[in-house]
PyMOL Python script that loads the backbone (N, CA, C, O; Angstrom):
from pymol import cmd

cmd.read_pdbstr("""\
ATOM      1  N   UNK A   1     -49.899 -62.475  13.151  1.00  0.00           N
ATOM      2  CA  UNK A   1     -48.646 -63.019  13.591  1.00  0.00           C
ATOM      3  C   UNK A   1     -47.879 -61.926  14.324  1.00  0.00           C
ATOM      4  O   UNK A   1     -47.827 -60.798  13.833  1.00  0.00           O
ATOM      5  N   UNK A   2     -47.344 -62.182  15.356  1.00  0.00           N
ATOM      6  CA  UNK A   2     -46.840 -61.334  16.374  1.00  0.00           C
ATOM      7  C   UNK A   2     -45.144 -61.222  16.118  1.00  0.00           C
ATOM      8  O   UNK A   2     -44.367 -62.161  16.291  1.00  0.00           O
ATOM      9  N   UNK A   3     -44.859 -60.196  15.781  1.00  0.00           N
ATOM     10  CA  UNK A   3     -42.905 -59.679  15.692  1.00  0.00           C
ATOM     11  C   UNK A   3     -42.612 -59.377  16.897  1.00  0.00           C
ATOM     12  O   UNK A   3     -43.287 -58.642  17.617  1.00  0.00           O
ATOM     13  N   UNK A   4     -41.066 -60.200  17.343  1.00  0.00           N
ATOM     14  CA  UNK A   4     -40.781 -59.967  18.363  1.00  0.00           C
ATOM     15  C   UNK A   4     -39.969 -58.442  18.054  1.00  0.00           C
ATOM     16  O   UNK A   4     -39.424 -58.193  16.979  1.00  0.00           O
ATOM     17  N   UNK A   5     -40.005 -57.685  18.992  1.00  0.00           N
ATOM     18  CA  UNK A   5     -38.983 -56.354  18.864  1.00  0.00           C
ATOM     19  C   UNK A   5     -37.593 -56.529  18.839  1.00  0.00           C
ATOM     20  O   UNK A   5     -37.206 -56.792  19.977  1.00  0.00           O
ATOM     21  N   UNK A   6     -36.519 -56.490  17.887  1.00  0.00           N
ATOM     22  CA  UNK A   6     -35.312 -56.159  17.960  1.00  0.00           C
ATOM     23  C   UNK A   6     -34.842 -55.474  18.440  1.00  0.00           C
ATOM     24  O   UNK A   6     -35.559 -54.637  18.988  1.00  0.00           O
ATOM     25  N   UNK A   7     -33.394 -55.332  18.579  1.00  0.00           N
ATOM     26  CA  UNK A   7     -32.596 -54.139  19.556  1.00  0.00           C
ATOM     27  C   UNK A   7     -32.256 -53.265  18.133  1.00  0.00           C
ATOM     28  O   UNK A   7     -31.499 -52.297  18.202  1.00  0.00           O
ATOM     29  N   UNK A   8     -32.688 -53.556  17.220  1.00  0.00           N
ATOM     30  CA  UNK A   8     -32.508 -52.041  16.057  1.00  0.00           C
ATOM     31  C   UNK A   8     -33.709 -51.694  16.123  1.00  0.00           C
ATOM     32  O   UNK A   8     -33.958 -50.632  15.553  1.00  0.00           O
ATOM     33  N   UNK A   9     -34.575 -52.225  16.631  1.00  0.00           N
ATOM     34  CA  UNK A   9     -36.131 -52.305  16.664  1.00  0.00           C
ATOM     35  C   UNK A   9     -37.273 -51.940  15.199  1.00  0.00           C
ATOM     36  O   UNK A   9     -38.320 -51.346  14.945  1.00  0.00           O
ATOM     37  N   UNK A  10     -36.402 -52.613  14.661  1.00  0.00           N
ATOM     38  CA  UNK A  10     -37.514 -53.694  13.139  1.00  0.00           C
ATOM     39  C   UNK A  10     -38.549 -54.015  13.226  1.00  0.00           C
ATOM     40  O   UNK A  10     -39.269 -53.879  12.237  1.00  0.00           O
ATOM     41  N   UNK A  11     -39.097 -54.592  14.460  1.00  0.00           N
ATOM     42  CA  UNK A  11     -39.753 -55.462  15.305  1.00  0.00           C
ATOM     43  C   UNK A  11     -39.646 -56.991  14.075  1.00  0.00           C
ATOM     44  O   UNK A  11     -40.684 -57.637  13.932  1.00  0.00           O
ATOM     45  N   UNK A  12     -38.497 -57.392  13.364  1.00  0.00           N
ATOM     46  CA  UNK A  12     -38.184 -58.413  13.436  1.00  0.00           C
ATOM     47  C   UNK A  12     -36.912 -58.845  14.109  1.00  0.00           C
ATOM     48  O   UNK A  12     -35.915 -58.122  14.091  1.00  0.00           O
ATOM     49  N   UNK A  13     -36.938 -60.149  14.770  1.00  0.00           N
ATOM     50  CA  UNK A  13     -35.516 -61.169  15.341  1.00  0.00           C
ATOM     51  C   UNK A  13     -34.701 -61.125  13.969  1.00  0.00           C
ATOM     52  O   UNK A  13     -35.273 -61.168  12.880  1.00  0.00           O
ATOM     53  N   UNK A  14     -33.150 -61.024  14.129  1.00  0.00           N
ATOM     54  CA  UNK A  14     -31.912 -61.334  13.667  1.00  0.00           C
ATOM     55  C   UNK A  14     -32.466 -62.978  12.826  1.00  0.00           C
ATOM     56  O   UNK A  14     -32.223 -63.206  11.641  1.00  0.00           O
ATOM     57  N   UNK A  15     -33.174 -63.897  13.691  1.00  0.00           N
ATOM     58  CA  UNK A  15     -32.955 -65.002  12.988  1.00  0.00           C
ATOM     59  C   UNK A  15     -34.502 -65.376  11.738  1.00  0.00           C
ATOM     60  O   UNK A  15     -34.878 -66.466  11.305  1.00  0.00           O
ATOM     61  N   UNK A  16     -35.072 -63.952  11.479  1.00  0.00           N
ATOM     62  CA  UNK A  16     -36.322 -64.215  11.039  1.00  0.00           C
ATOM     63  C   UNK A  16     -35.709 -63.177   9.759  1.00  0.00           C
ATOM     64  O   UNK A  16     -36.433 -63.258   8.767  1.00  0.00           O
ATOM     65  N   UNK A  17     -34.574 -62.259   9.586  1.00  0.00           N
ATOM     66  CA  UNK A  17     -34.654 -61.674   8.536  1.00  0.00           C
ATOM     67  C   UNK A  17     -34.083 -62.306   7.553  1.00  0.00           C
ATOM     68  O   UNK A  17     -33.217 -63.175   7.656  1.00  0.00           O
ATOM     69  N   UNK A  18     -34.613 -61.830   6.465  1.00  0.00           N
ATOM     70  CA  UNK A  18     -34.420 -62.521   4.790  1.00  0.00           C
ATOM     71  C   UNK A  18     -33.479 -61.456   4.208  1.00  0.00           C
ATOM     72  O   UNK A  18     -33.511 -60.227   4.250  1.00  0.00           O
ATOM     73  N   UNK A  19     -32.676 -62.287   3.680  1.00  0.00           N
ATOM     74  CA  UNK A  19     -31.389 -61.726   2.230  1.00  0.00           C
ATOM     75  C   UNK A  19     -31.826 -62.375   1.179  1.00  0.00           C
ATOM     76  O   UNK A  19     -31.485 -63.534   0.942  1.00  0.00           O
ATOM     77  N   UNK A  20     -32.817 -61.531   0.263  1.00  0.00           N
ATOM     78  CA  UNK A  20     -33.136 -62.167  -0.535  1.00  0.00           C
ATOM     79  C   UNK A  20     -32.375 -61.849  -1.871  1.00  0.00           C
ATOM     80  O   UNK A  20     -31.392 -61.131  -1.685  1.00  0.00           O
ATOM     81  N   UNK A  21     -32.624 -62.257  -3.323  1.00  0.00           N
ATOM     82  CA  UNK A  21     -31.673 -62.076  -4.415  1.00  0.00           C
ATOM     83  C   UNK A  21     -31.232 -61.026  -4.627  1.00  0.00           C
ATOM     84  O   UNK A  21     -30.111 -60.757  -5.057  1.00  0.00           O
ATOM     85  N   UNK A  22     -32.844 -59.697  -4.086  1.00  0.00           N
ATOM     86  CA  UNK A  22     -32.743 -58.621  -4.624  1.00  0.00           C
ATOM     87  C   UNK A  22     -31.857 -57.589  -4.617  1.00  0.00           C
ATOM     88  O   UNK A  22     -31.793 -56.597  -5.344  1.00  0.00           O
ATOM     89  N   UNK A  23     -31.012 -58.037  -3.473  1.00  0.00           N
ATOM     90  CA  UNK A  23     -29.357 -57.462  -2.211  1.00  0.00           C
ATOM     91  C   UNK A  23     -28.844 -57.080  -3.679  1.00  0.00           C
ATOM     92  O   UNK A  23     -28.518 -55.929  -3.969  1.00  0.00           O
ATOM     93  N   UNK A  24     -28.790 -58.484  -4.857  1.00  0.00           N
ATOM     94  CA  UNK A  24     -27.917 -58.129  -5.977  1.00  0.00           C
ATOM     95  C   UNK A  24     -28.482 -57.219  -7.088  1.00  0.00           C
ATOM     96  O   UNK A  24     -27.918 -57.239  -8.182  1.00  0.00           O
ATOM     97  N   UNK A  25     -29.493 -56.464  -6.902  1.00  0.00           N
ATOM     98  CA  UNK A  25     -30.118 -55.493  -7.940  1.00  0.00           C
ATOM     99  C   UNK A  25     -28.982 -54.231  -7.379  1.00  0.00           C
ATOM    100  O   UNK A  25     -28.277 -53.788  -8.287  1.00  0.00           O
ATOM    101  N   UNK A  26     -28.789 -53.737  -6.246  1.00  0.00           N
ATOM    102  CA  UNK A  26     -27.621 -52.787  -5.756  1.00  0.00           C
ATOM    103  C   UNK A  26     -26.740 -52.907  -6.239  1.00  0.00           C
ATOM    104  O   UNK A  26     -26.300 -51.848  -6.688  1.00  0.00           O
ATOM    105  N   UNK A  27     -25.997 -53.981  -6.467  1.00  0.00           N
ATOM    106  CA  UNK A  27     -24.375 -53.828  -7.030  1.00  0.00           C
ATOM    107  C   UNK A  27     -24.800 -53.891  -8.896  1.00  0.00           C
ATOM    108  O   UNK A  27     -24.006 -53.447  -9.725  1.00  0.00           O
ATOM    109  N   UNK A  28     -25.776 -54.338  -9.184  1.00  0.00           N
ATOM    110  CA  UNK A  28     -26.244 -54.066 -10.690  1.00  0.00           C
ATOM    111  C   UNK A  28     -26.275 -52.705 -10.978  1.00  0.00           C
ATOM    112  O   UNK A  28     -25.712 -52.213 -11.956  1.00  0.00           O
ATOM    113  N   UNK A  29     -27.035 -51.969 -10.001  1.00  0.00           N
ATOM    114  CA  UNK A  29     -26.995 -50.296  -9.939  1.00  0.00           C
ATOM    115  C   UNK A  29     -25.988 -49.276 -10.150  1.00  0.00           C
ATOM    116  O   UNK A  29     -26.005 -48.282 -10.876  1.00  0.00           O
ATOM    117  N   UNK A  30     -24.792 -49.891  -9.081  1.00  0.00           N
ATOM    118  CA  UNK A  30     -23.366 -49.262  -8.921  1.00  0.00           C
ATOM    119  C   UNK A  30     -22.464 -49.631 -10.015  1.00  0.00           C
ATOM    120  O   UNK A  30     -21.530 -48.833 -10.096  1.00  0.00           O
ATOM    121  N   UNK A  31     -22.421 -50.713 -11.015  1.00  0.00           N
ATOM    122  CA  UNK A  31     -21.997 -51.478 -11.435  1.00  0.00           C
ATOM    123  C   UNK A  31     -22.217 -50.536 -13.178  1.00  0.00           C
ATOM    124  O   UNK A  31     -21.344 -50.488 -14.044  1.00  0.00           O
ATOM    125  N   UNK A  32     -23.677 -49.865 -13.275  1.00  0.00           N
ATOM    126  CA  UNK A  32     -24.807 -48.791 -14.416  1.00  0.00           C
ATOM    127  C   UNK A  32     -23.801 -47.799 -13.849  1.00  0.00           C
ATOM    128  O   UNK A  32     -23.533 -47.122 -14.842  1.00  0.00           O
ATOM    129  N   UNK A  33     -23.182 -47.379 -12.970  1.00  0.00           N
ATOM    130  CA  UNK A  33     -23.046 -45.697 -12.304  1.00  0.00           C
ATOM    131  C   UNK A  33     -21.659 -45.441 -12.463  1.00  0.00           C
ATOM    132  O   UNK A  33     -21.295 -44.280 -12.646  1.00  0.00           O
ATOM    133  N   UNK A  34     -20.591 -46.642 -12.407  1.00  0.00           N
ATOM    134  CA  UNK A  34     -19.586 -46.417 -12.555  1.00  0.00           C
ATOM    135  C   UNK A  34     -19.055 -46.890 -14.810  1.00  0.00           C
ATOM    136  O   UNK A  34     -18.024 -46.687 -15.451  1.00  0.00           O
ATOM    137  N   UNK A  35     -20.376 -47.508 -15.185  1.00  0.00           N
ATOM    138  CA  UNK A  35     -20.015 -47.544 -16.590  1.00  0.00           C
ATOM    139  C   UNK A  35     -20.667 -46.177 -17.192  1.00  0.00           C
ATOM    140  O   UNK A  35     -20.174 -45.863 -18.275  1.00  0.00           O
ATOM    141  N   UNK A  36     -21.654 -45.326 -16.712  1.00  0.00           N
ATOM    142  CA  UNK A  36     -21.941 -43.917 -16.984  1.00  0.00           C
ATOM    143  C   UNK A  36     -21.076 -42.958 -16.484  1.00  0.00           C
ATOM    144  O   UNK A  36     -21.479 -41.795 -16.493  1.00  0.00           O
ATOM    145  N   UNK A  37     -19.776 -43.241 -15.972  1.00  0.00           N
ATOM    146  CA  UNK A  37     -18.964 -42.608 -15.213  1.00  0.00           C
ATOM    147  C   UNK A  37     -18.144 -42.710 -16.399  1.00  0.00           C
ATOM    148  O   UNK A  37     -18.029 -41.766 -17.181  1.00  0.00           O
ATOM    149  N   UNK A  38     -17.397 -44.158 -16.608  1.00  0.00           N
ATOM    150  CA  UNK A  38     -16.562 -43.809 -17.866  1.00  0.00           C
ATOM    151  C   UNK A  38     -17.159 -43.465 -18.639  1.00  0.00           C
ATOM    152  O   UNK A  38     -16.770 -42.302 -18.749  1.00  0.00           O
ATOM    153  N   UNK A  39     -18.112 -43.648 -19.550  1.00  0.00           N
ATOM    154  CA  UNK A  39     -18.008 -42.655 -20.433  1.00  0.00           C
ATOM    155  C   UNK A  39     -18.200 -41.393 -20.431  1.00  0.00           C
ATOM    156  O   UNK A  39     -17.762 -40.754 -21.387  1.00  0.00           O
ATOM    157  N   UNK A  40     -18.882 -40.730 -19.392  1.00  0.00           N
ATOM    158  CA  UNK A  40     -18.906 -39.316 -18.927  1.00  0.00           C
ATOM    159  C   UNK A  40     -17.070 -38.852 -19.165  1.00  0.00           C
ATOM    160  O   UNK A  40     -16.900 -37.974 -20.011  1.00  0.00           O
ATOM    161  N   UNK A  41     -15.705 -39.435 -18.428  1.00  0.00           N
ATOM    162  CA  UNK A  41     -14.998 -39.235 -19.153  1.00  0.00           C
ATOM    163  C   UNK A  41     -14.113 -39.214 -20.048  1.00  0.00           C
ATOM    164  O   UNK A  41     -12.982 -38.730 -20.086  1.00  0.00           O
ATOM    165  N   UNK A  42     -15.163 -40.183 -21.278  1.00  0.00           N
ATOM    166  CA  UNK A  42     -14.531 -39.969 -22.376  1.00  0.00           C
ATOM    167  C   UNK A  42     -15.501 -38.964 -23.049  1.00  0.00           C
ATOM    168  O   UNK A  42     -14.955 -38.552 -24.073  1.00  0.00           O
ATOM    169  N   UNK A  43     -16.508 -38.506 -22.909  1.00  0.00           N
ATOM    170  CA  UNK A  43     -17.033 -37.718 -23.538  1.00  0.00           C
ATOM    171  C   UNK A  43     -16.559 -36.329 -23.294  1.00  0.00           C
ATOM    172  O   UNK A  43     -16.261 -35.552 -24.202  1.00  0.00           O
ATOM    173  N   UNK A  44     -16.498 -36.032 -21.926  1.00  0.00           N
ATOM    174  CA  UNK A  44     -16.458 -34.709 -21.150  1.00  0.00           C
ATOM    175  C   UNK A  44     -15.454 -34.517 -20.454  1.00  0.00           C
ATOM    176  O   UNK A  44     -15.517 -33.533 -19.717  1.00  0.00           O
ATOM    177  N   UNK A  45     -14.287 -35.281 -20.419  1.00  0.00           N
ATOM    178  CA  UNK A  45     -12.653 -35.454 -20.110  1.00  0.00           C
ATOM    179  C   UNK A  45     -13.218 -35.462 -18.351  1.00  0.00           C
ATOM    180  O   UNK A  45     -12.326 -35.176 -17.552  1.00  0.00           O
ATOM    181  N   UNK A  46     -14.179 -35.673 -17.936  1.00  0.00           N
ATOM    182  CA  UNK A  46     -14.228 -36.143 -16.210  1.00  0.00           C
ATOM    183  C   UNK A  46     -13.050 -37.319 -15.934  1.00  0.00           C
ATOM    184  O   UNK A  46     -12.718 -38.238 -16.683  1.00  0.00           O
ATOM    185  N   UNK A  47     -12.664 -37.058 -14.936  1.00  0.00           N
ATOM    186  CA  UNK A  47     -11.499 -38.284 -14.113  1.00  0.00           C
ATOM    187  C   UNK A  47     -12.114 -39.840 -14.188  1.00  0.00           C
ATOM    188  O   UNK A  47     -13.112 -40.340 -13.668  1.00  0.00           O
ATOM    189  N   UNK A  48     -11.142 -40.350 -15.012  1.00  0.00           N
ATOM    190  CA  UNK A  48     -11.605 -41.883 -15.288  1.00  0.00           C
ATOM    191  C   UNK A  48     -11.739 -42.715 -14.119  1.00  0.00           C
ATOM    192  O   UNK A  48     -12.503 -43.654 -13.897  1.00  0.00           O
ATOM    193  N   UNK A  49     -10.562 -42.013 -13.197  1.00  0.00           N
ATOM    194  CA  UNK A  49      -9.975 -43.171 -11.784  1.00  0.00           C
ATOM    195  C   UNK A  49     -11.599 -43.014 -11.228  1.00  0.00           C
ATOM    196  O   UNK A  49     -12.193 -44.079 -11.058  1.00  0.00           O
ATOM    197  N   UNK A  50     -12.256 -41.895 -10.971  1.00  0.00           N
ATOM    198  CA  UNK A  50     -13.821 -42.529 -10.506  1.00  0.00           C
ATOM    199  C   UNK A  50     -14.307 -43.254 -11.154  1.00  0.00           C
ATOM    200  O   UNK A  50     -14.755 -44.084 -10.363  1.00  0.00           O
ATOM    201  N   UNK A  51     -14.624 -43.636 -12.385  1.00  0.00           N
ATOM    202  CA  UNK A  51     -15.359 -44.600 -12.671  1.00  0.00           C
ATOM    203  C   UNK A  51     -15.168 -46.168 -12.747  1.00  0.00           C
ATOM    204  O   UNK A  51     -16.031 -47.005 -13.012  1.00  0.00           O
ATOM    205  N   UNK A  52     -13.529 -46.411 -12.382  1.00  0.00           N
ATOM    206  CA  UNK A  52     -12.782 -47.477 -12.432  1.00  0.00           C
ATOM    207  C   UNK A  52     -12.904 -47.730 -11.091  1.00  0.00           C
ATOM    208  O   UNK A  52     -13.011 -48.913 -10.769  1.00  0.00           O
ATOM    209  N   UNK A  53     -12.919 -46.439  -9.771  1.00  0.00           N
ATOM    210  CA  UNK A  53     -12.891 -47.013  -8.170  1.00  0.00           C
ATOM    211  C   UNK A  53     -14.545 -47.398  -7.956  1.00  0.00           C
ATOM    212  O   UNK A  53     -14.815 -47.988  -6.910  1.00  0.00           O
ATOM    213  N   UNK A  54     -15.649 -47.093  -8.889  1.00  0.00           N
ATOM    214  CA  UNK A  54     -16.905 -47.260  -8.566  1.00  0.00           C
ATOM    215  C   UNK A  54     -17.371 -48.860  -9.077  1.00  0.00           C
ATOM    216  O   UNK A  54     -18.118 -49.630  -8.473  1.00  0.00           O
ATOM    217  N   UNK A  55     -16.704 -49.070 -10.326  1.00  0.00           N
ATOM    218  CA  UNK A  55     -16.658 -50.648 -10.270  1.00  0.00           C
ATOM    219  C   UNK A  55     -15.473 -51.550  -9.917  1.00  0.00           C
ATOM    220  O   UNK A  55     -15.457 -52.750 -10.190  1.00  0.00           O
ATOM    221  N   UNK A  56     -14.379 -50.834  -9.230  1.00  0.00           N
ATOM    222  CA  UNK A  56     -14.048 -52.067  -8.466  1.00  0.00           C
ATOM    223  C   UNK A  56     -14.692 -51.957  -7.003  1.00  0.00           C
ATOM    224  O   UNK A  56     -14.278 -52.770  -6.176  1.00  0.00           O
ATOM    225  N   UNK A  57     -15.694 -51.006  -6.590  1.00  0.00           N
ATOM    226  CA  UNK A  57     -15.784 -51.014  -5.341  1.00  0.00           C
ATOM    227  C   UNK A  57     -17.563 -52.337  -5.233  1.00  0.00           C
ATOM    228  O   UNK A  57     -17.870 -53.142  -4.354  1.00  0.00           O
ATOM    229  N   UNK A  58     -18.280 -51.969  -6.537  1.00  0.00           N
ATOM    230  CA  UNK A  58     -19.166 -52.803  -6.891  1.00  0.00           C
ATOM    231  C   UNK A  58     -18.865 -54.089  -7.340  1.00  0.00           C
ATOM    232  O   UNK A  58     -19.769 -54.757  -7.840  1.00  0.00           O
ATOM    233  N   UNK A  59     -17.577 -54.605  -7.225  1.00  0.00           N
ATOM    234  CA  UNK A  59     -17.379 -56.153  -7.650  1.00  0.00           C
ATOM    235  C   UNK A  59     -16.895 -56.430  -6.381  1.00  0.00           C
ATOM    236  O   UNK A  59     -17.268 -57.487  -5.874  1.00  0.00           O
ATOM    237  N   UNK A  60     -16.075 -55.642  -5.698  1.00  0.00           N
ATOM    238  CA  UNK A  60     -16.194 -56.522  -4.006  1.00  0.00           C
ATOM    239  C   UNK A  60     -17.297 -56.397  -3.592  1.00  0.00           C
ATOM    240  O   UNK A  60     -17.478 -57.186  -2.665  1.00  0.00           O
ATOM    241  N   UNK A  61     -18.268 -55.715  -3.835  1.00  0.00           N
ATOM    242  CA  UNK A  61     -19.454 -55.930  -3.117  1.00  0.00           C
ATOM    243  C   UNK A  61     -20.597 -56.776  -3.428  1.00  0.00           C
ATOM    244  O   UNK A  61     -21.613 -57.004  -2.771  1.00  0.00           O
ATOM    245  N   UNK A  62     -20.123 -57.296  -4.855  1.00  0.00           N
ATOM    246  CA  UNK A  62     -20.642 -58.558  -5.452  1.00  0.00           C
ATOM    247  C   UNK A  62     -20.151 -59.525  -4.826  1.00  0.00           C
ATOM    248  O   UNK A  62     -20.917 -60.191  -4.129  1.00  0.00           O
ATOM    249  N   UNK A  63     -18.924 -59.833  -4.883  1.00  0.00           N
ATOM    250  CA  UNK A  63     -17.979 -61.144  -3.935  1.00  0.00           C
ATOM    251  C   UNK A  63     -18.748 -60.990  -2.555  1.00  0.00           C
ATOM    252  O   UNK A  63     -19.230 -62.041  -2.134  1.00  0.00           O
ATOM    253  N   UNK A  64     -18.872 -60.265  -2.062  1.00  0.00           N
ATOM    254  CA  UNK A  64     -19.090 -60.133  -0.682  1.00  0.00           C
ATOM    255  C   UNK A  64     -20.730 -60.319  -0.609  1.00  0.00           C
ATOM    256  O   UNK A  64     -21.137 -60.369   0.552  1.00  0.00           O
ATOM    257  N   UNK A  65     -21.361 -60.388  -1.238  1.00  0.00           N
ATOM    258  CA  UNK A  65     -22.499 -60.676  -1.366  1.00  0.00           C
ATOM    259  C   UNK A  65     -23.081 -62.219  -1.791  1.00  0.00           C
ATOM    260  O   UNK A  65     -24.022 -62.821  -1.273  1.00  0.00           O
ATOM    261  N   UNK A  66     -22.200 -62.657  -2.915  1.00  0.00           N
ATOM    262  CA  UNK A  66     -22.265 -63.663  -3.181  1.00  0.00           C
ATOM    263  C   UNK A  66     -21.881 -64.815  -1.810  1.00  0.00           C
ATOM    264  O   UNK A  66     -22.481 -65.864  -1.576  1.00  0.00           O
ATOM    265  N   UNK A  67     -20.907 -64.335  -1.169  1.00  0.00           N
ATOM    266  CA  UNK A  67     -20.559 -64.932   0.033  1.00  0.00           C
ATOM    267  C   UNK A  67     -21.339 -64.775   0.987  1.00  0.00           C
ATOM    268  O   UNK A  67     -21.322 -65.745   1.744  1.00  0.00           O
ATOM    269  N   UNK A  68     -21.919 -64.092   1.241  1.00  0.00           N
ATOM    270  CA  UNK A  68     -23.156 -64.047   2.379  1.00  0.00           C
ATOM    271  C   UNK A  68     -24.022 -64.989   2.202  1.00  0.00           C
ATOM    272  O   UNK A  68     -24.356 -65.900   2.960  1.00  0.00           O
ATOM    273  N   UNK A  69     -24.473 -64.639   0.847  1.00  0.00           N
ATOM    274  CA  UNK A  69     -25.895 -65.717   0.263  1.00  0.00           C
ATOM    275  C   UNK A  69     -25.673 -67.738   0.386  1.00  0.00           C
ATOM    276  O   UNK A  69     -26.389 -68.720   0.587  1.00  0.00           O
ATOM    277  N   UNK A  70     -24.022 -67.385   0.073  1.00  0.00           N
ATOM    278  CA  UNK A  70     -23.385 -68.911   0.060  1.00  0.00           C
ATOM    279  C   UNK A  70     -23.181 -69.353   1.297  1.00  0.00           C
ATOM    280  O   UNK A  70     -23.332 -70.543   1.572  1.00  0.00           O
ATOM    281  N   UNK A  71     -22.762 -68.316   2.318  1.00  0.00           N
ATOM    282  CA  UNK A  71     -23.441 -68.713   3.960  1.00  0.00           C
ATOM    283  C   UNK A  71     -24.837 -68.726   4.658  1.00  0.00           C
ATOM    284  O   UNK A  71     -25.087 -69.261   5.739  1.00  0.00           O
ATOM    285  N   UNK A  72     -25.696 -68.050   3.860  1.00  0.00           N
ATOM    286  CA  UNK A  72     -26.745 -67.929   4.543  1.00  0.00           C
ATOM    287  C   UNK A  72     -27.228 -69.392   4.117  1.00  0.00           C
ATOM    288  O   UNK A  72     -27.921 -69.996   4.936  1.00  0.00           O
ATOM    289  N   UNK A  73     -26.919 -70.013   2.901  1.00  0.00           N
ATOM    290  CA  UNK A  73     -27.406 -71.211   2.300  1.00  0.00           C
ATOM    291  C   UNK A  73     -26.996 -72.385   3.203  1.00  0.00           C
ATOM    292  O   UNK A  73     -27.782 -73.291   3.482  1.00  0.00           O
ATOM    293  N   UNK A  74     -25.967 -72.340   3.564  1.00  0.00           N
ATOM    294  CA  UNK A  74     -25.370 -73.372   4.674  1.00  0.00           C
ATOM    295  C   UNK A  74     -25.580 -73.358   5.709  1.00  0.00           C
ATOM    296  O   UNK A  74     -25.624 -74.488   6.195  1.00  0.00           O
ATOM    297  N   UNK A  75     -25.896 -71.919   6.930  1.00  0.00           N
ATOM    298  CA  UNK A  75     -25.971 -71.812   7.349  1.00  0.00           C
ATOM    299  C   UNK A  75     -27.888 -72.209   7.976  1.00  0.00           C
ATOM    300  O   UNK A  75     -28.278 -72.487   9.110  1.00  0.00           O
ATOM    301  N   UNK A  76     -28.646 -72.071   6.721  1.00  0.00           N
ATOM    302  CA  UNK A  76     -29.844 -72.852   6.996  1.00  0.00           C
ATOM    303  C   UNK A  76     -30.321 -74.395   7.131  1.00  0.00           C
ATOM    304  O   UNK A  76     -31.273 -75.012   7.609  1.00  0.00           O
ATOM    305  N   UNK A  77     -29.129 -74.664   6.445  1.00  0.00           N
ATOM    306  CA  UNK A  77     -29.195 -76.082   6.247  1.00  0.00           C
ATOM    307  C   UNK A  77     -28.914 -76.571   7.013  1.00  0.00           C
ATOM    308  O   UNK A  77     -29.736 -77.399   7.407  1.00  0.00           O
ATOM    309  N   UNK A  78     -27.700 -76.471   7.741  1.00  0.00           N
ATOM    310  CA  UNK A  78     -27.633 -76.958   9.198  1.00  0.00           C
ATOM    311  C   UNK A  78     -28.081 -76.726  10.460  1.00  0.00           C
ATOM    312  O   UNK A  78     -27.690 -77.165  11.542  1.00  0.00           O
ATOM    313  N   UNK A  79     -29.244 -75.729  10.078  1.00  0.00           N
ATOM    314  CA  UNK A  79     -30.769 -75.849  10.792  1.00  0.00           C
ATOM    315  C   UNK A  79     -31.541 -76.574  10.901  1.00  0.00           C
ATOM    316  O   UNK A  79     -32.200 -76.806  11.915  1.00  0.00           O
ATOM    317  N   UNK A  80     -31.629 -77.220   9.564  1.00  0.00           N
ATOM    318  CA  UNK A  80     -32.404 -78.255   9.572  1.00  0.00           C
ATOM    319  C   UNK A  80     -31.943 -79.433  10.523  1.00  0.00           C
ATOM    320  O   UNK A  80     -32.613 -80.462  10.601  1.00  0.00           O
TER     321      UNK A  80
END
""", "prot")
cmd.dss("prot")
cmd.show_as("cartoon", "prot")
cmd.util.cbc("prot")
cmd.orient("prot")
C-alpha cells in the first residue's frame, strides 16, 4: 500500500492519521508525576505549587483530549 507524502513528511495524509485511545496513557503519566510530586513535598518539603500546576496542567489536557476524540467521532461520521 502506497503513503502519500505529507508536508511534515510522515509519508501519511492529515486525513489517514489515527488518534487512537492511547493519546490518554500521556495525561495518565503526567497525572503519576505530578501525584509523585506531592508527595515528594510532603516528604522532602519540595514546593507543592509544582505538583498542583502538573495536575492541573494534565486535566486540561485530559478535557482537551477528550474533546478531540468527541470531534474526531463526529467528525467521521459525517463522512459517512
Amino acid at each position: 500500500m502506497a503513503l502519500a507524502t505529507s508536508a511534515i513528511g510522515n509519508g501519511r495524509n492529515a486525513e489517514d492519521t489515527e488518534c487512537t485511545c492511547g493519546v490518554f496513557d500521556i495525561t495518565l503519566g503526567v497525572v503519576g508525576l505530578g501525584g509523585c510530586w506531592r508527595e515528594a513535598s510532603r516528604i522532602w518539603n519540595a514546593p507543592a505549587v509544582v505538583g498542583g500546576s502538573v495536575m492541573a496542567i494534565a486535566a486540561a489536557v485530559w478535557v482537551l483530549l477528550i474533546l478531540l476524540y468527541a470531534a474526531k467521532w463526529m467528525w467521521r461520521r459525517a463522512r459517512r
